[in-house]
Each structure stands twice: as structure tokens, then as C-alpha cells.
TIVEX-517371 format. One record per residue (C-alpha): residue number from 1; residue in three letters; x, y, z. Coordinates in nm, 3 decimals, padded with zeros to 5 digits, always signed. Layout:
   seq   type        px        py        pz
   NUM    Ala         X         Y         Z
...
***
This chain:
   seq   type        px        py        pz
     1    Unk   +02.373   -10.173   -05.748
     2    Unk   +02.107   -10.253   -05.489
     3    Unk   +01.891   -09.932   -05.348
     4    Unk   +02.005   -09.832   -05.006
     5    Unk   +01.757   -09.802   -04.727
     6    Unk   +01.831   -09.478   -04.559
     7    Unk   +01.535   -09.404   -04.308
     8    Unk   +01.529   -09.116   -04.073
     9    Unk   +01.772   -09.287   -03.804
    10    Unk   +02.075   -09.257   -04.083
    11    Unk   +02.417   -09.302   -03.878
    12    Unk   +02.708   -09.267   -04.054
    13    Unk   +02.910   -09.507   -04.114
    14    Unk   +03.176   -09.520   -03.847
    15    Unk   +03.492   -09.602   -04.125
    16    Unk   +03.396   -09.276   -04.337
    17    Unk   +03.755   -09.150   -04.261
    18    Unk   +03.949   -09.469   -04.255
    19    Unk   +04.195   -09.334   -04.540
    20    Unk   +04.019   -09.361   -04.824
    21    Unk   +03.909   -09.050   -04.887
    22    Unk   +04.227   -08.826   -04.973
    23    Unk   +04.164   -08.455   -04.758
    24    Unk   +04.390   -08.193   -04.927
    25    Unk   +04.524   -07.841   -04.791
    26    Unk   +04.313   -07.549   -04.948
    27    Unk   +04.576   -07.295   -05.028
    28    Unk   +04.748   -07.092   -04.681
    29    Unk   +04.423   -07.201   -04.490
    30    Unk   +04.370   -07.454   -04.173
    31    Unk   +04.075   -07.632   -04.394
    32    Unk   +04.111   -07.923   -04.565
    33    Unk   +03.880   -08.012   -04.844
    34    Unk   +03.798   -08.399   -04.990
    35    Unk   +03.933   -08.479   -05.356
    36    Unk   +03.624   -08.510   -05.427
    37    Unk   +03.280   -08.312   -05.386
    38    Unk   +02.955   -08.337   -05.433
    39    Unk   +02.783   -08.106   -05.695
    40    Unk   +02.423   -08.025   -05.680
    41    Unk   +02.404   -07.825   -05.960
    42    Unk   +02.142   -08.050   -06.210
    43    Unk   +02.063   -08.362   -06.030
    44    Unk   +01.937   -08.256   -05.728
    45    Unk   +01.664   -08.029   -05.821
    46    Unk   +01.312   -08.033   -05.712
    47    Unk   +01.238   -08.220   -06.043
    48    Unk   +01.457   -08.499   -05.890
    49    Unk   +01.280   -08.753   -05.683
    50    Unk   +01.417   -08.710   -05.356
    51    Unk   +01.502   -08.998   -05.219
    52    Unk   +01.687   -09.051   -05.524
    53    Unk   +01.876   -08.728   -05.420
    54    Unk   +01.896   -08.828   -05.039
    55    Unk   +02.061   -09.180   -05.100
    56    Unk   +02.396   -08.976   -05.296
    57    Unk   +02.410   -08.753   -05.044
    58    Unk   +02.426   -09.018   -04.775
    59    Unk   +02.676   -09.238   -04.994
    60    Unk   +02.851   -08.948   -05.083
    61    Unk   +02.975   -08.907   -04.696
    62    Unk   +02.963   -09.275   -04.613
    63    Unk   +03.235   -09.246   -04.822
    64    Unk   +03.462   -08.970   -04.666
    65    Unk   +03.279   -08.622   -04.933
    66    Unk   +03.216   -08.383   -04.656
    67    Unk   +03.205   -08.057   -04.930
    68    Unk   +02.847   -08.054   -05.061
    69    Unk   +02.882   -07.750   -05.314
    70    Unk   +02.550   -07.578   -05.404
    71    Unk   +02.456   -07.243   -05.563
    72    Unk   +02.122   -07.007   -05.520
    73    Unk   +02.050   -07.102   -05.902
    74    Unk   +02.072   -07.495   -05.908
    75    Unk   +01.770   -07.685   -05.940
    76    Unk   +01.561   -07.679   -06.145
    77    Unk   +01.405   -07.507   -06.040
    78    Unk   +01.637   -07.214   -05.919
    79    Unk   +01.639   -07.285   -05.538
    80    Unk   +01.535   -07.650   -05.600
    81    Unk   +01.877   -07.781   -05.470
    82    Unk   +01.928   -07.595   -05.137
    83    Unk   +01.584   -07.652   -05.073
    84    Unk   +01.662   -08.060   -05.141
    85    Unk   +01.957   -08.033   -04.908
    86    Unk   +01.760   -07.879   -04.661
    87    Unk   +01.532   -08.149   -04.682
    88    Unk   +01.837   -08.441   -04.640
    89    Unk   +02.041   -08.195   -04.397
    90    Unk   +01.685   -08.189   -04.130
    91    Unk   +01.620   -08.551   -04.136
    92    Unk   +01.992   -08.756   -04.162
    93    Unk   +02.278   -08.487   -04.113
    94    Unk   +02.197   -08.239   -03.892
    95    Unk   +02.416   -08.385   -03.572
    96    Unk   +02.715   -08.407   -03.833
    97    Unk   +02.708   -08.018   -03.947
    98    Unk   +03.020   -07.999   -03.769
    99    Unk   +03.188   -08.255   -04.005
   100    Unk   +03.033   -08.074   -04.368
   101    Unk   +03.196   -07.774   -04.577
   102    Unk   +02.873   -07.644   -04.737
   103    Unk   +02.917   -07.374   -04.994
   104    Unk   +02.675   -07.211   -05.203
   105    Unk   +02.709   -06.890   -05.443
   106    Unk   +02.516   -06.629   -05.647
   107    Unk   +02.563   -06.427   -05.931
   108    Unk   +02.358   -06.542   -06.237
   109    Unk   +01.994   -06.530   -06.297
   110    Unk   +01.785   -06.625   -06.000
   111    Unk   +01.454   -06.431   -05.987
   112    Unk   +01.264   -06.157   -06.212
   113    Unk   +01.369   -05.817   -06.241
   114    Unk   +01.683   -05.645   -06.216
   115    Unk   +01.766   -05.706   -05.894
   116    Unk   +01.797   -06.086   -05.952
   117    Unk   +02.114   -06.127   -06.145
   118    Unk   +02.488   -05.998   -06.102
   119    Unk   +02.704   -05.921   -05.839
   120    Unk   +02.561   -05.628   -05.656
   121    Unk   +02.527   -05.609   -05.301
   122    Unk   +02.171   -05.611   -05.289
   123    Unk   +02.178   -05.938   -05.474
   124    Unk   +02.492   -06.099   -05.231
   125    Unk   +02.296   -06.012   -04.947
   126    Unk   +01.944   -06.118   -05.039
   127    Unk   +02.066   -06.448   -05.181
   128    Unk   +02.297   -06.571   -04.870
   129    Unk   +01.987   -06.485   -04.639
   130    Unk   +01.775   -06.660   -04.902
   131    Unk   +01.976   -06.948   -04.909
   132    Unk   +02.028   -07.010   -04.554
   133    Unk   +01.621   -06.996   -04.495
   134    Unk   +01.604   -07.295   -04.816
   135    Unk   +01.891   -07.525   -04.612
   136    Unk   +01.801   -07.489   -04.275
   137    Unk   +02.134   -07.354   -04.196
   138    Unk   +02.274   -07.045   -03.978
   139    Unk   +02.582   -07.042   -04.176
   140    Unk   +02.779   -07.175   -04.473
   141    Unk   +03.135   -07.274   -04.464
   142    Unk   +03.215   -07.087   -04.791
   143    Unk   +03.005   -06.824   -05.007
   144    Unk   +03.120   -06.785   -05.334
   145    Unk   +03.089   -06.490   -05.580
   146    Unk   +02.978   -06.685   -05.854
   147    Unk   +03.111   -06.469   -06.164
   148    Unk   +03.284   -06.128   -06.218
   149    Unk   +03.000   -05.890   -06.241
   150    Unk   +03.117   -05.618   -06.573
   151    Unk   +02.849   -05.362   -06.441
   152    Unk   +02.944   -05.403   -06.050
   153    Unk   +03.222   -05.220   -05.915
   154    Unk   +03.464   -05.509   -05.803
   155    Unk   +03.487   -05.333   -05.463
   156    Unk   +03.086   -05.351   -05.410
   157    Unk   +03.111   -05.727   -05.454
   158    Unk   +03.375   -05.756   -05.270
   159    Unk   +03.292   -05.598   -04.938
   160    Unk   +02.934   -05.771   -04.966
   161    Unk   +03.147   -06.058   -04.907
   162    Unk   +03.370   -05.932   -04.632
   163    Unk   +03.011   -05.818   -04.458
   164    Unk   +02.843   -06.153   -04.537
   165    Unk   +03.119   -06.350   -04.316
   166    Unk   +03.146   -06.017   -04.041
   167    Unk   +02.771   -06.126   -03.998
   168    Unk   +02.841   -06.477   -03.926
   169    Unk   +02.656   -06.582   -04.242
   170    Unk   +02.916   -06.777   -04.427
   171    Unk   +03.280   -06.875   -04.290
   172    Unk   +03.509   -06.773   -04.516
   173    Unk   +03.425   -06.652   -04.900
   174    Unk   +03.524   -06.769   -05.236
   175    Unk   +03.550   -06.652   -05.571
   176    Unk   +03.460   -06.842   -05.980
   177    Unk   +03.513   -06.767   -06.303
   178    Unk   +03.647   -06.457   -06.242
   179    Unk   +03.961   -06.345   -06.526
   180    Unk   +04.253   -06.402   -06.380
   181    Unk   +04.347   -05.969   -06.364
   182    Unk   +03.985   -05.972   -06.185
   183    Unk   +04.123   -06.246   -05.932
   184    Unk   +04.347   -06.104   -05.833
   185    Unk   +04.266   -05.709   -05.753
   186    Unk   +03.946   -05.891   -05.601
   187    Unk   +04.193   -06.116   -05.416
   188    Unk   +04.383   -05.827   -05.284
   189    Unk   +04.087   -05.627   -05.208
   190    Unk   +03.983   -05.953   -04.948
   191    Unk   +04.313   -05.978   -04.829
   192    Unk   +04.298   -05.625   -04.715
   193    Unk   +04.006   -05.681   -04.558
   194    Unk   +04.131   -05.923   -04.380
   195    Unk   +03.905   -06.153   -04.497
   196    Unk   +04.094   -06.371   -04.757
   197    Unk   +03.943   -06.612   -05.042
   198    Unk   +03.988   -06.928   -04.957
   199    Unk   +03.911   -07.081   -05.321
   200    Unk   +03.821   -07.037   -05.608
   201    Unk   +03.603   -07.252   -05.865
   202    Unk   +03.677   -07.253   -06.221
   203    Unk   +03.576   -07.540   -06.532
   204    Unk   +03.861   -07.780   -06.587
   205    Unk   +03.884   -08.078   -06.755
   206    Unk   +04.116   -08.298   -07.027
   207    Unk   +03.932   -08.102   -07.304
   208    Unk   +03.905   -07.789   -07.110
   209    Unk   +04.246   -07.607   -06.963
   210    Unk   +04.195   -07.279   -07.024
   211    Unk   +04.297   -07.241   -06.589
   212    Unk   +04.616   -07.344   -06.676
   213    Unk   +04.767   -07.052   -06.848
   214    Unk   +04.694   -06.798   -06.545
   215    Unk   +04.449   -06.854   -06.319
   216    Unk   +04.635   -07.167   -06.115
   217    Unk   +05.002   -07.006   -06.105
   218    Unk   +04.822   -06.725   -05.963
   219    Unk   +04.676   -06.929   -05.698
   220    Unk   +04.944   -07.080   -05.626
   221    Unk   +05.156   -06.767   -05.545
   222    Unk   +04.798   -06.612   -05.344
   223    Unk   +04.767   -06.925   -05.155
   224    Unk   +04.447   -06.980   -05.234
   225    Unk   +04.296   -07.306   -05.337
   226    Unk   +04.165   -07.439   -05.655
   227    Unk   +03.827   -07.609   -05.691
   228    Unk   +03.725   -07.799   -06.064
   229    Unk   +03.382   -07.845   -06.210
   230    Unk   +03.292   -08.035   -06.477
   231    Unk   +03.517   -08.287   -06.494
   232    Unk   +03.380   -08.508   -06.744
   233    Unk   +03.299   -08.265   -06.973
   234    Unk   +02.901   -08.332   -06.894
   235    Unk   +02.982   -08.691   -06.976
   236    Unk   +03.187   -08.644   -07.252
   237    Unk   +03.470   -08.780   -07.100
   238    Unk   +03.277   -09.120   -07.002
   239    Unk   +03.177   -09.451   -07.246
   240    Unk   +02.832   -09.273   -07.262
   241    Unk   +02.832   -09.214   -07.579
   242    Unk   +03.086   -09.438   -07.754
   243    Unk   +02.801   -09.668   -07.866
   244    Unk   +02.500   -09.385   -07.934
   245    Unk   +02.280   -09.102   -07.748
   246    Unk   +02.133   -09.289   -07.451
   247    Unk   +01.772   -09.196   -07.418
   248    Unk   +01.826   -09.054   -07.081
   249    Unk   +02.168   -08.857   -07.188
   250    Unk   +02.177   -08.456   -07.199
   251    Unk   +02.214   -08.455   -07.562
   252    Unk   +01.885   -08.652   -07.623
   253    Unk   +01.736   -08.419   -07.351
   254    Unk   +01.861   -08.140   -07.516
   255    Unk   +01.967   -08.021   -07.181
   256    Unk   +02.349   -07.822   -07.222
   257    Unk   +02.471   -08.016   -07.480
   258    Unk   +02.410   -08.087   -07.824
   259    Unk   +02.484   -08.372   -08.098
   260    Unk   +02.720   -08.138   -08.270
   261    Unk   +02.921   -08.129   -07.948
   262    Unk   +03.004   -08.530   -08.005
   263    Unk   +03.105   -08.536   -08.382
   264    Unk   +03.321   -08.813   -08.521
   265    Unk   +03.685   -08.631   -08.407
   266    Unk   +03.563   -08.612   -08.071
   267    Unk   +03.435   -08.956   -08.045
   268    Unk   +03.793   -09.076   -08.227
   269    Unk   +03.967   -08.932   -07.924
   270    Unk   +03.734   -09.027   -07.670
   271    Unk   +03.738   -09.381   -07.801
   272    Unk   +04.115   -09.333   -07.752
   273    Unk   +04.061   -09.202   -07.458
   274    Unk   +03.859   -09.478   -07.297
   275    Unk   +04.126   -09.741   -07.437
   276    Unk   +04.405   -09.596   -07.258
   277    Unk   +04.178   -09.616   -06.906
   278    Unk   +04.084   -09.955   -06.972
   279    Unk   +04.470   -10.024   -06.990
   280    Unk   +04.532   -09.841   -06.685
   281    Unk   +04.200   -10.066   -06.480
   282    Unk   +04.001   -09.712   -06.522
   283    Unk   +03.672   -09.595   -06.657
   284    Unk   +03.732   -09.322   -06.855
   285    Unk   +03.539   -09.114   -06.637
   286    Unk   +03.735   -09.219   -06.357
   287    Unk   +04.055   -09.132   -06.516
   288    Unk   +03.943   -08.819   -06.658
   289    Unk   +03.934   -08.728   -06.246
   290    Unk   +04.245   -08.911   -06.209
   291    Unk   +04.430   -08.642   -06.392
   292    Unk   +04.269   -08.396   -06.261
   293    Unk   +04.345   -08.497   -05.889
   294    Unk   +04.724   -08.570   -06.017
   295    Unk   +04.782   -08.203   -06.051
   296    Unk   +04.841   -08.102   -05.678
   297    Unk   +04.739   -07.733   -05.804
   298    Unk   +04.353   -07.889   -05.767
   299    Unk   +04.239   -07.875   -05.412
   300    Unk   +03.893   -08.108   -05.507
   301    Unk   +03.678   -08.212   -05.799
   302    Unk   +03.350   -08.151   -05.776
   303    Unk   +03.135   -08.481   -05.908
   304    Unk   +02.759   -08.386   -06.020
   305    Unk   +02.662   -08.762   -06.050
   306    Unk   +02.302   -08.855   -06.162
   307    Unk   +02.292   -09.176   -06.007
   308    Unk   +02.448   -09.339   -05.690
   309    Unk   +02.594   -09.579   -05.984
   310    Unk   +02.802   -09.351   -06.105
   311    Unk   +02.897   -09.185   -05.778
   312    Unk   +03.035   -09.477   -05.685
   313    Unk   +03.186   -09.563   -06.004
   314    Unk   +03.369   -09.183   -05.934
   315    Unk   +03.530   -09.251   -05.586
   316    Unk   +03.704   -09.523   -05.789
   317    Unk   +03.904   -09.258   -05.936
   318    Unk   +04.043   -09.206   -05.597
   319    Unk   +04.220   -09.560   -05.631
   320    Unk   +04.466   -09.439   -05.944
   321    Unk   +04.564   -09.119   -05.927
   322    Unk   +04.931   -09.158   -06.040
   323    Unk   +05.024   -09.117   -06.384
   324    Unk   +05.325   -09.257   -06.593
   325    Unk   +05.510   -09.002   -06.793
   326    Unk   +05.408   -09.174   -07.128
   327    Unk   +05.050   -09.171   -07.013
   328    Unk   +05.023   -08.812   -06.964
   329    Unk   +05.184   -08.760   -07.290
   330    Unk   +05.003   -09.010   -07.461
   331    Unk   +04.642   -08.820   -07.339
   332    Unk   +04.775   -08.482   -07.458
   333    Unk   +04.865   -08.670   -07.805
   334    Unk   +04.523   -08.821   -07.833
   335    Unk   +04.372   -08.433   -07.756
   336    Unk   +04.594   -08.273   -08.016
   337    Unk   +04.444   -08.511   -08.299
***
């Protein structure tokens, strides 16, 4: 795929909504979210070259993605992300803030000392004013808490959150990886407050449905709306490595994953996997978001791509989302082997 020239006079293009992109209902709320979003959390890091960075984020809503989801932490280094979108959000999107859901979160390590991790107040409230200064921004569409917080009252968290969006600083708040009995006292607490989540983020994948037992029929009956990371399983559930470790894989990088995490069984299945997309006109990474957007529980998936490649090779998920009864029984066959 041929680089695209994206110089400091960017205009959208003027078909980004012509019914492509698929905009879905987040829970009780008035917002609608893309299927799809943009994740910044590895790929868009100061380490990153940036125009690299700036030509997905300009595909990305060329093509309809108007949620770019970020978090204090992502990089590297930690910051390195907001302060890239900053960069892209000054120079090419700026007169189209009106158009973007930007969300960002804290909650795990971000600088020294004790003050720099959790789910304190202190921490909330430095990091959403530390945030905003790295993107340019006066406000974000949605702050998340980014995990429950054992040594944090839930109600300290909670009303950091309620402040943050009484202050203007973020629109409306969200919660991830939270237990669900966490959820939902934290969801009543907001409620209450009149300040309801409008999301929350969780890991979900084919290999990975650990949401299903509680957390998503709880959000369902709260109204609130569900939001999936890791979709491919950090490229597990792609032909990356049906034929070997790429060089430029995060196995041979020995960044998250490791060799032991693609042993022979799981390669069988993925292999089986992959077969089954092919039959379907799929990549396996695009089916493997396929299923995900087929459960109408899942408000959008969030797509970390590394390349503009593969970020176009995801919004061809959007293209099959329907699944034949024997299908999804077939996948859950393949994963029980």
C-alpha cells in the first residue's frame, strides 16, 4: 500500500460517513461510538516515527473512526501517545474536534513515587490536567478509571470522577477492568451522582471471554456500554505467526508476549482458525473482530494497528459481520481442542 501524503492542509475526506462505518448506541446515552476505534496504546509512542503515527490517524477517520482511545501511560514512553496526538490533533484535526470522542485514562504506573500509580484522587486529578496540557485539548469526551484501585476507597475514585467532568475537564467518565461487584457499587455510586458511566473497557477476544460470565449482562441491565481491547489477542488471532516469529513481531521483540504463548495447540487452532476465515473471504484477524462486533453487547473494538496496512486490512472486518450458526459453533469447537 502506497504512503499517503498528508501535509498540514489535511481535509477530510468528504464521504467519511457515507455508511460504511457502522456508529452504535453506547448503553442509555445520546452518543454513538464507531465499531471500531483507534488504540494508541503501543504504536503510537514517541519511539514511533511520527508521521508513521499521523498517516493512521488520518486514515483511521478518512474512514468513518472518530473514537481515538488513549491513556496517561501509553507510549513508550508513558505520555508518548497523548503527546503524539497532540502533535496530529494541532496540525490536521483541530477544526474537526467537534466530530472526535477522545478518551484517555489513568490508574497504573505513570511517574516515580507513590503518588504516580492507583486510583487516588490526587492521581485522577493530576493526570486529566496532565493529559489535557500533552493533547492540546480543554476537554476529553470520556475519562476512564483505568483499574479498580484495592487500596483506594471506591468512593474517592469515584467522586474524582464526578469532579473531573463538574470541572468541564472530561464529558462524561468511564470505568475498565474493574470486577464486576466493583462495577457495579462504582456504577451506582456515579449514578447517584448524577454523573453516570457511560462505558466501560474490558479485554475480549475469541481466546479471551472472561466478560461474558458477568460483566456484559451487567451492562446490559445498567445501560452502560461495552468497549473491547485486544482483539487479536496481540496478533495471535492473525496469520502472523502461522509460518514463524517475524523479526518485527512482539514475541521476537520480547515485548508482552512470549514463544511459550504460541505452542503447537495454539497454532493447531489458529491454523483452524484462519481456514475457517479464508472460507468465509476473511483474514483471520478480520474475523476475529467480526465476532466480536456480532455480539450487539460490544459497543466498539478498539484496533491498536502498527501499520496503516493492517488498519486497513481491519475496517475490512466491517464488511462481514454476520455469522452462520455452524460458524459460531464451529469457532467455539476449534477453541475447546
Amino acid at each position: 500500500m502506497a504512503a499517503m501524503n498528508y501535509a498540514p492542509g489535511y481535509q477530510a475526506d468528504a464521504e467519511r460517513y457515507d455508511g460504511r462505518m457502522e456508529y452504535r448506541q453506547c448503553g442509555n446515552s445520546g452518543i454513538q461510538l464507531p465499531a471500531l476505534s483507534l488504540g494508541f496504546w503501543w504504536n503510537f509512542g514517541g519511539i514511533n516515527p511520527l508521521e508513521e503515527s499521523r498517516e493512521k490517524m488520518l486514515y483511521a477517520f478518512d474512514h468513518g473512526i472518530t473514537c481515538f482511545d488513549l491513556a496517561n501511560n501509553y507510549g513508550p514512553p508513558f505520555g508518548g501517545a497523548e503527546e503524539t496526538f497532540g502533535r496530529v490533533y494541532r496540525d490536521n484535526l483541530r477544526p474537526y474536534r467537534h466530530e472526535m470522542i477522545v478518551t484517555t485514562k489513568a490508574g497504573y504506573n505513570m511517574w516515580e513515587g507513590p503518588y504516580g500509580v492507583g486510583s487516588s484522587r490526587k492521581m485522577l486529578m493530576t493526570s486529566i490536567d496532565e493529559s489535557l496540557r500533552r493533547m492540546g485539548l480543554d476537554y476529553v469526551d470520556i475519562f476512564y478509571s483505568h483499574r479498580y484501585d484495592e487500596h483506594t476507597p471506591i468512593d474517592e475514585t469515584m467522586q474524582a470522577l464526578v469532579d473531573i467532568v463538574r470541572q468541564g475537564k472530561a464529558l462524561y467518565v468511564g470505568l475498565s477492568n474493574y470486577p464486576a461487584d466493583k462495577l457495579l457499587y462504582a456504577a451506582k455510586y456515579l449514578r447517584d451522582s448524577k454523573v453516570p458511566c457511560l462505558i466501560y473497557q474490558g479485554k475480549y477476544n475469541m481466546t479471551f471471554r472472561n466478560v461474558e460470565e458477568a460483566i456484559l449482562p451487567a451492562l446490559d441491565r445498567e445501560g452502560i456500554g461495552f468497549t473491547a481491547f485486544c482483539p487479536v489477542a496481540q496478533g495471535i488471532l492473525t496469520d502472523k505467526y502461522l509460518h514463524g516469529i517475524p523479526a518485527d513481531s512482539r514475541i521476537a521483540q520480547g515485548r508482552y508476549l512470549k514463544k511459550d504463548d504460541i505452542g503447537e495447540d495454539v497454532l493447531r487452532k489458529v491454523a483452524a482458525l484462519n481456514d475457517l476465515a479464508l472460507r468465509r473471504g476473511q483474514t483471520l484477524a478480520q474475523m476475529a473482530i467480526a465476532w466480536l462486533l456480532a455480539n450487539r453487547s460490544v459497543t466498539s473494538v478498539i484496533i491498536g494497528t502498527r501499520t496503516t496496512e493492517q488498519l486497513k486490512d481491519n475496517l475490512g472486518a466491517l464488511e462481514g459481520c454476520r455469522f452462520a450458526d455452524d460458524e459460531l459453533a464451529l469457532i467455539d469447537t476449534i477453541l475447546k481442542w
